[in-house]
C-alpha positions in Angstrom: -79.5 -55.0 -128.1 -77.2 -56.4 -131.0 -73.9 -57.7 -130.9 -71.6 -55.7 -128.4 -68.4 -54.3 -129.7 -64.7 -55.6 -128.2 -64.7 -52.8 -125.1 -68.6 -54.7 -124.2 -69.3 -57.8 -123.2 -72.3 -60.4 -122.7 -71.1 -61.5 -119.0 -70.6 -65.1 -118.9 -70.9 -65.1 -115.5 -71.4 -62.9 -112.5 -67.2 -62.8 -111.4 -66.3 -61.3 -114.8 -67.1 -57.9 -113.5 -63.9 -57.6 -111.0 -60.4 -58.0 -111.7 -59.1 -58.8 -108.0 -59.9 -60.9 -105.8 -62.5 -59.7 -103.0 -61.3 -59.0 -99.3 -62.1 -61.9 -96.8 -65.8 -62.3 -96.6 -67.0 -60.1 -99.4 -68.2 -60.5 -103.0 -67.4 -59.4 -106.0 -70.5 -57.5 -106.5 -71.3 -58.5 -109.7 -71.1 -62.1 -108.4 -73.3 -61.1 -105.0 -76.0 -59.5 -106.9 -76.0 -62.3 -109.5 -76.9 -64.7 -106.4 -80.0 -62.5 -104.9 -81.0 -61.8 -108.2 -80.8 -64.8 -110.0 -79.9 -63.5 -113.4 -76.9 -61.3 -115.2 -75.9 -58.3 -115.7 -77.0 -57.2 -119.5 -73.7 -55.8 -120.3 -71.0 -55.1 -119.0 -68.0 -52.4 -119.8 -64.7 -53.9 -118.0 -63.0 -50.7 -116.7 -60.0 -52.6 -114.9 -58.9 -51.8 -112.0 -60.6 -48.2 -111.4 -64.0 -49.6 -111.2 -66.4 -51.9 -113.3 -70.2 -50.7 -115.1 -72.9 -52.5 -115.6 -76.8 -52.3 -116.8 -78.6 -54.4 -114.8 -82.6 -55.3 -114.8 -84.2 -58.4 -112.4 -87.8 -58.8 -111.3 -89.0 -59.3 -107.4 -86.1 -59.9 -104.4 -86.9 -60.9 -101.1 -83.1 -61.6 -99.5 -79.9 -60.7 -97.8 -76.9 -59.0 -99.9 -74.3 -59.9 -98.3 -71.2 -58.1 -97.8 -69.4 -56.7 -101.4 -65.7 -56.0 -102.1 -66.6 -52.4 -103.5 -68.6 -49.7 -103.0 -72.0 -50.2 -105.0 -73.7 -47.0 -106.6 -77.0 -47.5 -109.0 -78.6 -44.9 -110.4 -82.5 -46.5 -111.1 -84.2 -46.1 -114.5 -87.7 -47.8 -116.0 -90.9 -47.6 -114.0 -90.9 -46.7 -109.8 -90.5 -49.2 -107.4 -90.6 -49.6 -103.8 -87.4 -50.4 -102.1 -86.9 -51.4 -98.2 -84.1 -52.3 -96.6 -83.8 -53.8 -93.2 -80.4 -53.8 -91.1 -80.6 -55.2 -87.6 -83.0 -52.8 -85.9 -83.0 -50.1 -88.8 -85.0 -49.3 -92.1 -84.8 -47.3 -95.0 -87.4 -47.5 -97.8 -87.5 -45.3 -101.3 -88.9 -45.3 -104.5 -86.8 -46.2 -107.4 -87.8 -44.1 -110.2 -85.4 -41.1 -112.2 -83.2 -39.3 -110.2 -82.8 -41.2 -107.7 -79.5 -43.4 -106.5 -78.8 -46.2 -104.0 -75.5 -46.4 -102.6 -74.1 -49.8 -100.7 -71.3 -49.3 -99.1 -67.9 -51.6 -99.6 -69.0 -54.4 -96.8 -72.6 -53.5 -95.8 -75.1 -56.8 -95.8 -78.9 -55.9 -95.2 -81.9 -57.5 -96.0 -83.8 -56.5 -98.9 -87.6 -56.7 -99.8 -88.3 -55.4 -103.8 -91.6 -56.5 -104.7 -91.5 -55.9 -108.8 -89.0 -55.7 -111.3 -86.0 -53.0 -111.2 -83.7 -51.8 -113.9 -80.0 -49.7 -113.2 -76.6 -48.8 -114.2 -74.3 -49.9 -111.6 -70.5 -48.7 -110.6 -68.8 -51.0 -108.6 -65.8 -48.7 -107.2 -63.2 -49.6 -105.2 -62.3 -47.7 -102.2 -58.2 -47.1 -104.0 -60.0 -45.6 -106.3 -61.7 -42.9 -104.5 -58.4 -42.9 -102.3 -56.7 -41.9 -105.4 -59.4 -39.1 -105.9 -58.9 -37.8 -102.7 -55.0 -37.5 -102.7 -55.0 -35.9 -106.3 -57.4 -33.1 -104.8 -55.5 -32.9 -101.5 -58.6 -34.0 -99.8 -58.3 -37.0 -96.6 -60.3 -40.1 -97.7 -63.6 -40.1 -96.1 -64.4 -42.3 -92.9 -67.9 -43.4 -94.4 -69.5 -43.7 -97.5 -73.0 -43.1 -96.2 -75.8 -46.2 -97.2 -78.9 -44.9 -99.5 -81.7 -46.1 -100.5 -83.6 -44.3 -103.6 -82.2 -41.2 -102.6 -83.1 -38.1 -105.0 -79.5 -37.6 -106.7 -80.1 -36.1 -110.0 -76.7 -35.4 -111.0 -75.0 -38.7 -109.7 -77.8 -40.2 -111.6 -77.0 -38.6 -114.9 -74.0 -39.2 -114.6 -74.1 -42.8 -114.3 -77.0 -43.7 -116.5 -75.1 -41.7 -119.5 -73.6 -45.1 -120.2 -76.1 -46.6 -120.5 -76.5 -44.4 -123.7 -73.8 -46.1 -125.2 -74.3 -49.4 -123.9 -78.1 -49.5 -124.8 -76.3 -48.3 -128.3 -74.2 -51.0 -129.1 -71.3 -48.7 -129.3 -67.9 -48.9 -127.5 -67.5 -47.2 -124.5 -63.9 -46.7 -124.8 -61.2 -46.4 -122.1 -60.7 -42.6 -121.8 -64.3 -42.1 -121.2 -64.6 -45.0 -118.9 -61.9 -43.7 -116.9 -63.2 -40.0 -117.0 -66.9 -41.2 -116.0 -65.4 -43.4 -112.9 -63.9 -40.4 -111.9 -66.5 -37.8 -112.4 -68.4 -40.4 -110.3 -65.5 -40.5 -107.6 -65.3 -37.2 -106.9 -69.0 -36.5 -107.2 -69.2 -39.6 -104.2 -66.7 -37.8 -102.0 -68.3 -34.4 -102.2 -72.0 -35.5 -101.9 -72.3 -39.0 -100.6 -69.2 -39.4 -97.8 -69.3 -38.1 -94.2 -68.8 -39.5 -90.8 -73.0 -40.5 -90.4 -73.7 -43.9 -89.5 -74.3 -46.1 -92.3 -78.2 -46.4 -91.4 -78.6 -42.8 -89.7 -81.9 -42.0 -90.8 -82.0 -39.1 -93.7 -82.0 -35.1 -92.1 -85.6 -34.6 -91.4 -86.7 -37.7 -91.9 -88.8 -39.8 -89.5 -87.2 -42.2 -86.6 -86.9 -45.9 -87.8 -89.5 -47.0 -85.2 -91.8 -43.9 -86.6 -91.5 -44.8 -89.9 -92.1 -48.4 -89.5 -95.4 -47.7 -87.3 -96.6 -45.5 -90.4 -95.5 -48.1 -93.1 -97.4 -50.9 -90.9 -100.7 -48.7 -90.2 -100.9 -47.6 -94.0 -100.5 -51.6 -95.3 -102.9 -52.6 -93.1 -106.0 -54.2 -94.5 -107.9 -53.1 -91.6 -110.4 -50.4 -91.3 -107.7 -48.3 -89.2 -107.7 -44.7 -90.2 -105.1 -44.0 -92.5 -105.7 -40.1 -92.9 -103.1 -37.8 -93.0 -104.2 -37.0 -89.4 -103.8 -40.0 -87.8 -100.9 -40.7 -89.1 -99.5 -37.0 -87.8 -101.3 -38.1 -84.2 -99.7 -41.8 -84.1 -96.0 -40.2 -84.6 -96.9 -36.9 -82.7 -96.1 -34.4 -85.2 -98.4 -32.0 -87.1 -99.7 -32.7 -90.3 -97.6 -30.9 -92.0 -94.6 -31.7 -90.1 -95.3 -35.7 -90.7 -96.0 -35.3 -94.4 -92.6 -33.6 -95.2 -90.8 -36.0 -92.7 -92.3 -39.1 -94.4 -91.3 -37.9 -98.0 -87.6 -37.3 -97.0 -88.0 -41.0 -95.6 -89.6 -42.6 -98.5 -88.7 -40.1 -101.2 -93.1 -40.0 -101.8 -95.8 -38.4 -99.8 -97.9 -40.4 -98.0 -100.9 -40.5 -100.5 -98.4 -41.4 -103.2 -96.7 -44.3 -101.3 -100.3 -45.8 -100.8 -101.3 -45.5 -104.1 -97.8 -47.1 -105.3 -98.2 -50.1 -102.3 -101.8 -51.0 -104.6 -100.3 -51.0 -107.5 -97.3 -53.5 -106.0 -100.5 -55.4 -104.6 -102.6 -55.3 -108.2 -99.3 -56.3 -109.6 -99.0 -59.4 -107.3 -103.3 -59.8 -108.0 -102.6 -59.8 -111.8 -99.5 -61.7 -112.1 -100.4 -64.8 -109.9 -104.2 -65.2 -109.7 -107.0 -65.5 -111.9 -108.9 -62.8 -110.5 -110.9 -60.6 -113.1 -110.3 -56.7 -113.0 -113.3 -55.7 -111.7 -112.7 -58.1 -108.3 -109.2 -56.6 -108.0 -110.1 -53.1 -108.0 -112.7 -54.1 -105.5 -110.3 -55.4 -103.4 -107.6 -52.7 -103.1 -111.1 -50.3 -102.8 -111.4 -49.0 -105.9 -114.9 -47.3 -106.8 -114.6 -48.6 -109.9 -112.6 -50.7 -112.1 -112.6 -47.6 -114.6 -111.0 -45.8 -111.9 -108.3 -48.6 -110.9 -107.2 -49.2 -114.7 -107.2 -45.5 -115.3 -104.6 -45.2 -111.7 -102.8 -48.4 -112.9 -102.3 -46.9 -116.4 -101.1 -43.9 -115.0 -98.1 -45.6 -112.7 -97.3 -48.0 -115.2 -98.6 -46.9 -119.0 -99.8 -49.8 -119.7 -103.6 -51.1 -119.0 -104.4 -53.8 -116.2 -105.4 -56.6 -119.2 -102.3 -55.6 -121.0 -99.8 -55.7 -118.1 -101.5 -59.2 -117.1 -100.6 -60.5 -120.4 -97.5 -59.7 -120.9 -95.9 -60.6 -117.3 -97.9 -64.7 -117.7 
């Protein structure tokens, strides 16, 4: 990525992305997202006090984020993922993939279960700042910022990842257009993404946490349990078509498509950490062929099963 210019920096560590010191209990979250991620952000561009951005990528997460200073809003990039998140009782899982946003809120913690590799551009925004936002448009400061998980944002996404632009291009992201992106982002949080909901309300039109999970459970299972769209519909005692518009706003995929993305994240796991050939993992996930799994894997990932295998060992 070549030697950053003076406004860009190669973190040296995880607490370089805030200027203040965190509230009682809560990360910087930079330094939290180090810690469950094990690694650093690839750059960085220091905004000061309005805000901090970042372009992050780490692999697999299995683990609690704990409480952060800020509010915490990624817009995803690279190749979809599955994301869930657990929080007590409640859970919200997405696909990662263009478009789509997740938003922590300043002080959330949750568990969180990623089972491949994830790439973002991050704002970490303060809640003066979107105080700020809302006095200089005569709007009262919102009582929540509401928690998402992969949720289909195009514009917040744009937004965001046209940083990475000039990140990705070793060129400076100056001050002015720091300051008028962390705004833009501000004010598009207020008006899309800040309500009185719950944190973990489930998404308008969505399934019920305890329906979801029963649907997640019975399509992961490696018994012979019937997994047709029917089924499904009966188990959560909607209609078919009712369940299968329900389930994508849950999951942000249908429920074919979050089946076939669960194999791949099982091939993935297959390829990466056992020495089974092709052929015996298509047979496992229940393939018909292994021409038909490479031609599904290449599809989801653009790369072949013998060349992904390589290049993750």
């Amino acid at each position: 990525m070549g030697k950053p210019c003076t406004s860009l920096q190669v973190p040296k560590g995880a607490s370089d992305m805030t200027d203040d010191a965190p509230q009682t209990g809560r990360r910087p979250a930079g330094e939290e997202l180090a810690r469950v991620s094990k690694t650093a952000p690839l750059r960085v561009a220091a905004s000061g006090a309005d805000g901090t951005i970042a372009h992050w990528k780490h692999g697999s997460l299995h683990d609690v984020v704990g409480a952060m200073a800020d509010h915490v809003i990624m817009a995803h990039s690279g190749s979809m993922q599955r994301l869930e998140r657990r929080s007590g009782q409640s859970i919200a899982i997405g696909t990662a993939r263009s478009g789509a946003v997740t938003i922590i809120p300043a002080g959330s913690s949750a568990r969180w279960d990623i089972s491949g590799s994830v790439e973002f551009v991050l704002l970490s925004l303060p809640e003066r700042t979107l105080k700020r936002i809302a006095d200089e448009a005569d709007a009262s400061a919102p009582a929540n910022i509401i928690e998402r998980t992969a949720h289909p944002d195009p514009i917040t996404s744009r937004l965001l990842l046209s940083a990475a632009d000039v990140l990705e291009g070793n060129a400076a992201l100056d001050a002015l257009f720091r300051q008028q992106l962390t705004d833009l982002l501000a004010t598009r949080l207020l008006a899309a993404h800040a309500g009185s909901p719950a944190p973990h309300q489930p998404v308008m039109g969505g399934l019920a946490p305890k329906t979801l999970t029963r649907a997640i459970e019975r399509l992961r299972s490696d018994s012979d349990a019937d997994i047709s769209l029917s089924a499904l519909a009966a188990e959560a005692g909607l209609s078919r078509f009712h369940f299968g518009r329900a389930f994508k706003e849950s999951t942000g995929l249908s429920p074919h498509a979050w089946l076939r993305q669960h194999r791949l994240d099982q091939a993935m796991t297959m390829l990466r950490y056992t020495d089974l050939t092709i052929a015996s993992v298509a047979a496992a996930l229940g393939y018909a062929s292994q021409t038909a799994f490479a031609a599904a894997f290449r599809k989801l990932t653009g790369q072949s099963p013998s060349d992904w295998r390589q290049r993750t060992r």
